[in-house]
N, C-alpha and C positions, 0 to 999 in steps of 0.2 A: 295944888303944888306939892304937900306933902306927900299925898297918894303916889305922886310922879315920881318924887324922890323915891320915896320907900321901894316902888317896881323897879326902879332901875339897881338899887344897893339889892333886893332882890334878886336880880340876874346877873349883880357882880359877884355874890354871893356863888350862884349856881356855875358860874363859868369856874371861881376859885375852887368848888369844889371838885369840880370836872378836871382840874389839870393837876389835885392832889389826887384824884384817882388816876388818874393816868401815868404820874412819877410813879406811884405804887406799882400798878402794874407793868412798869418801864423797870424795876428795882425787883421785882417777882421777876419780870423775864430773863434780867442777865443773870438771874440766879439760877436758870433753870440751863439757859443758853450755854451756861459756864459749869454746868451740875454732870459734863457728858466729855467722853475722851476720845469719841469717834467722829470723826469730821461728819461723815453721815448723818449720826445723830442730832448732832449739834444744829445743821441744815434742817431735818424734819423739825426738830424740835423751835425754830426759829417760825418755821412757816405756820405751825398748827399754832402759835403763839400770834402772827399776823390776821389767821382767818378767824381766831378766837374775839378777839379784841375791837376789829375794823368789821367782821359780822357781815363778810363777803364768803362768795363761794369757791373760790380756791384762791393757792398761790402758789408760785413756783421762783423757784434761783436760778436765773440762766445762766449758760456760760457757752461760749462757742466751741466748746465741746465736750459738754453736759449738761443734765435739765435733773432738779429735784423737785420735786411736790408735783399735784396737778392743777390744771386749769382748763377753764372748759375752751371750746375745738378755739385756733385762732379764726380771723384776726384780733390781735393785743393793742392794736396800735393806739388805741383812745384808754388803755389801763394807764394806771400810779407805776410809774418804774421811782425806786431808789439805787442807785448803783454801790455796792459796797466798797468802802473804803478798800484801796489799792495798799498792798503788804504782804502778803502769800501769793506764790505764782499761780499756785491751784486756782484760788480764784480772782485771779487777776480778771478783770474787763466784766466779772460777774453781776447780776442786778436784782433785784426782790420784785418779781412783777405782781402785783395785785388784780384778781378780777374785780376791778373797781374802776366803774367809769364818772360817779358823779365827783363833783370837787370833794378833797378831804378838808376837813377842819385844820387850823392851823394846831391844836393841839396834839390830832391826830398825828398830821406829818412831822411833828416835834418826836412826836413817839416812833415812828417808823426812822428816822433819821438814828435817834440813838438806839433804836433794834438792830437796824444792819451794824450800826458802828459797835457793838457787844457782840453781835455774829461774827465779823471779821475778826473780833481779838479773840473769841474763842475757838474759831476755824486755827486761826496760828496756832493758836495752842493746844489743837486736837494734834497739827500736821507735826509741832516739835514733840509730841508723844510720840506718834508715830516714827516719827525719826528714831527717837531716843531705843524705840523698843527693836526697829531695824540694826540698830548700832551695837545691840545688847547681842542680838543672834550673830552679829558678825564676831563680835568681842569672843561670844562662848566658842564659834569655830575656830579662830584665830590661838584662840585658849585650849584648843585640842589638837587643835594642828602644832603646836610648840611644842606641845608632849609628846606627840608620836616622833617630829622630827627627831628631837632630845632620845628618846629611846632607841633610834636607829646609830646612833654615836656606839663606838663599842661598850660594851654592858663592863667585860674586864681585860683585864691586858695579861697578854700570852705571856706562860710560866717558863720562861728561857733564863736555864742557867746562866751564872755572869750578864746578864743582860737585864733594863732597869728602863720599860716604856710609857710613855702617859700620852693621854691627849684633855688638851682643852680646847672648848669653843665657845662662842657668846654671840645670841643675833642682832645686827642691827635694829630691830625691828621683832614680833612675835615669830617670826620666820625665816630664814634665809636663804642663801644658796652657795655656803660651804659646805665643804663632805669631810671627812675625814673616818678612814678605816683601814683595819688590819684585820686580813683573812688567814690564818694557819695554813700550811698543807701539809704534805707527809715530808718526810726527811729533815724537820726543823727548819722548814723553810716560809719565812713569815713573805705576804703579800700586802704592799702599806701603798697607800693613798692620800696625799691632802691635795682636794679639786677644789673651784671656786666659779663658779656659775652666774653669767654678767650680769650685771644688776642685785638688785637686794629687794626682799619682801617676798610677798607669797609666789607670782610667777616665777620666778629662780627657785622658790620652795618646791616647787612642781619641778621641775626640771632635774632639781637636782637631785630629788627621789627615783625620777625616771633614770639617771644615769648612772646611778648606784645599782639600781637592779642589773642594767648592761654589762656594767664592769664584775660585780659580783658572780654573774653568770660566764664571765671570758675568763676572770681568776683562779677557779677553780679549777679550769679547764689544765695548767699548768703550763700553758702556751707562752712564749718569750713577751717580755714585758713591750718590745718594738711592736709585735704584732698583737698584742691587746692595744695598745695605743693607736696603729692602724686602722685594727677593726670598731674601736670607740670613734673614732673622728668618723671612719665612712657613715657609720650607722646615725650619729649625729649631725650629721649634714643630709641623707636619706628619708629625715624625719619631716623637712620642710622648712621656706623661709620663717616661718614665725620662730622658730627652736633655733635657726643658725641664729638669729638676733643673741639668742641666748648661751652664743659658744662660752667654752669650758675654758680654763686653765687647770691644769692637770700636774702633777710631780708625781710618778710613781716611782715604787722602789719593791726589790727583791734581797730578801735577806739571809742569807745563807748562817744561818746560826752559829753551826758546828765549824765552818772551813772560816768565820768571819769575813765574808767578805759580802758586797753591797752591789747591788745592778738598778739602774738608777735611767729615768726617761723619764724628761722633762717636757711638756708639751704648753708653750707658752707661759709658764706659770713663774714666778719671781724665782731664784737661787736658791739652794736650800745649802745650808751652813754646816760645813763637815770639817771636825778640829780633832785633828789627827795627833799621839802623843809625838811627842819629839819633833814636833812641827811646830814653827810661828806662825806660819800664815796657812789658814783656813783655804778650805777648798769650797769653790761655789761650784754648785750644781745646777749652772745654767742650760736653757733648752736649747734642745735640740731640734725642733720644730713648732711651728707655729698652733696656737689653740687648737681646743679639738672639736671639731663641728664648721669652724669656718672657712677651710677650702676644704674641697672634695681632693680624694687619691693621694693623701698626706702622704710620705716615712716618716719617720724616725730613728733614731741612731739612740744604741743604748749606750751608757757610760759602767764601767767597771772599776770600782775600788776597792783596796783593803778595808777593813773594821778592825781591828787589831784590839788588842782591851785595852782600856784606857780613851776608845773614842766618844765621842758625841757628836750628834747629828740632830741640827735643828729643821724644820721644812713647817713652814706659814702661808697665810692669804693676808694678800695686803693690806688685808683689813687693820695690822700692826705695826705697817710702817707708813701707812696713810693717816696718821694721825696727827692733827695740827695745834700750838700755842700760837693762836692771832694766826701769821701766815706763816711759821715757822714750820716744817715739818719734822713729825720724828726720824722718817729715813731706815736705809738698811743701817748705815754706821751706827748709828746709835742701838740697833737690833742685836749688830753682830758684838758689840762692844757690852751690851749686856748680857747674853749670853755666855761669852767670851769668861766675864766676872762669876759667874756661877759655878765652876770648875770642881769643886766638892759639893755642888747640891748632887742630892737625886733627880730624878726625872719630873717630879709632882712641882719640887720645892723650884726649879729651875722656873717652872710654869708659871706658878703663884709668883718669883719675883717678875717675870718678866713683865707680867699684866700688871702689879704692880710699879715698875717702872713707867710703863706708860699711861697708866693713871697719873703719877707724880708729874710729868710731863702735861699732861691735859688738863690737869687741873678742875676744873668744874664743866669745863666743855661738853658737852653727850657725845657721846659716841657715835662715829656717823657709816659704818663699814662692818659686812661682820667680820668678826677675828676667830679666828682657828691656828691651832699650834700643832705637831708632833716630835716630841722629843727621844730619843732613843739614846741612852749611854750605855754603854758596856766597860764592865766592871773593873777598874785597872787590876792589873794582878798585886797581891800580898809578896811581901819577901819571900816566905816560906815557898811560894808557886814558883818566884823566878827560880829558886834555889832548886826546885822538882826538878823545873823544865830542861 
């Protein structure tokens, strides 16, 4: 009877030891499983961990459509399948087949059970590296792409006597698809644009560098501002349905420095705010035809005003009056009316409040639009000038 005793605490002995070796090496694998940052790896490293242990001649991770590790020629059907726990789509429906056909031990499949289930958390977390580092290269392009778009903004602003221009702009987002530019020509004749290209983020980024180059190349040409607007719309609708999704809103203007006076074509784009001295009410510089890119064989009609000294000339993207408290919007009224108040800024200072006004408005909300501005004031005259004149 003792002897029988003692055999059996004997081989309670041996199983106990058997399943503190096997924790161990269950505690050794997810360390090694979890020791790797390539989904890849982590898989080989899983398998050579099963054929090491179970002391079979291969193993493989299937998946209906991919296979890691080998094993020898099929049929499997009489193998050890464990299916990895479900959590990553990679390896959704996946399974650890073992060439092993005799029974496992119940320790064994204890151990195979928390093998695959330390391969699945480490597969996740090879695939959220992987992510993480995909995200990083978009980050750096999205990081290069805001600096070149920002560099295409004018570098400075043209040295016109009596005359006092800025521009500011801000992207919704790393990118956008505002434009705003002013090209010189000879005779003191400045070439200005603020466009706004539908949607916001990179494809309108795209677009809108393409239609800068188009117009840049029409504006120097010295051609009437109707027929750059013409031949932008044809050329933009020419391009294909994908690019008309992405038609333009366009203000353009001509400035005639020396004679002051202003030529002015609107192509779908909101009113640009013209406060003439000796005037109460503001002139809107509404269009004259619809975006540019979304029908084909557009006109346009230019508009022709004085500049006189003493004027100011605001023209935006709705990125500044689409701005909302709860569902209140800020509106052109509240645009023109700030503006309006700035009367003795400069050009710079008029900017800075205005974007500060509608920060004060917004409050903590983000900002959901890009904003672009162009402000042009010409210098009232001094006493001394009227008395020249």
């Amino acid at each position: 009877m003792e002897a029988f005793s003692s055999h059996t605490g004997f081989e309670e002995l041996l199983v106990l030891q058997q399943q503190v070796a096997r924790l161990q090496a269950l505690l050794q694998a997810s360390r090694q499983v979890h020791g790797t940052i390539s989904l890849r790896d982590v898989l080989m490293t899983a398998l050579e961990i099963a054929v090491r242990e179970l002391e079979v001649p291969g193993a493989a991770i299937t998946h209906p459509k991919l296979q890691y590790g080998e094993m020898p020629p099929e049929p499997w059907e009489a193998c050890a399948r464990f299916p990895l726990p479900e959590g990553d789509a990679t390896l959704d429906q996946a399974e650890l087949v073992l060439a092993c056909t005799r029974k496992l031990t119940l320790s064994e499949e204890d151990f195979l059970e928390g093998l695959v289930l330390q391969t699945s958390v480490a597969a996740q977390n090879a695939r959220f590296h992987e992510r993480d580092l995909e995200w990083a290269r978009v980050q750096q392009d999205l990081n290069a792409a805001r600096e070149l778009q920002r560099s295409l903004l004018p570098e400075r602003m043209p040295d016109l006597a009596g005359y006092d221009l800025a521009v500011r702009s801000s992207t919704c987002f790393e990118v956008g698809g505002d434009y705003v530019d002013i090209i010189e020509l000879p005779d003191n004749e400045q070439v200005m644009i603020v466009a706004d290209v539908a949607g916001k983020g990179l494809a309108s980024a795209i677009v809108s560098t393409a239609f800068r180059a188009a117009f840049r190349a029409l504006a120097i040409t010295g051609l009437p501002l109707k027929t750059i607007a013409r031949r932008l719309n044809q050329h933009h609708w020419d391009e294909g349905e994908a690019t008309r999704r992405k038609y333009v809103t366009a203000l353009l203007m001509r400035l005639d420095a020396s004679a002051g006076k202003l030529e002015v074509v609107n192509a779908g784009h909101n009113p640009g705010f013209l406060l003439l001295p000796g005037e109460a009410a503001p002139k809107l510089l509404g269009a004259s035809g619809p975006p540019l890119g979304i029908l084909p064989a557009m006109q346009y009609e230019e508009q022709h005003l004085p500049f006189p000294a003493g004027s100011r000339l605001l023209v935006y993207t709705d990125g500044l009056t689409e701005v909302f408290k709860g569902d209140e919007e800020f509106g052109e009224e509240r645009l023109l009316a700030s503006f309006q108040s700035c009367g003795g800024c400069g050009s710079e200072a008029t900017l800075a409040q205005l974007w500060n006004t509608i920060g004060e408005f917004s409050g903590t909300q983000a900002q959901v639009d890009d904003m672009t501005a162009l402000v042009v004031h010409r210098t009232p005259k001094v006493a001394s000038e009227v008395a020249w004149s």
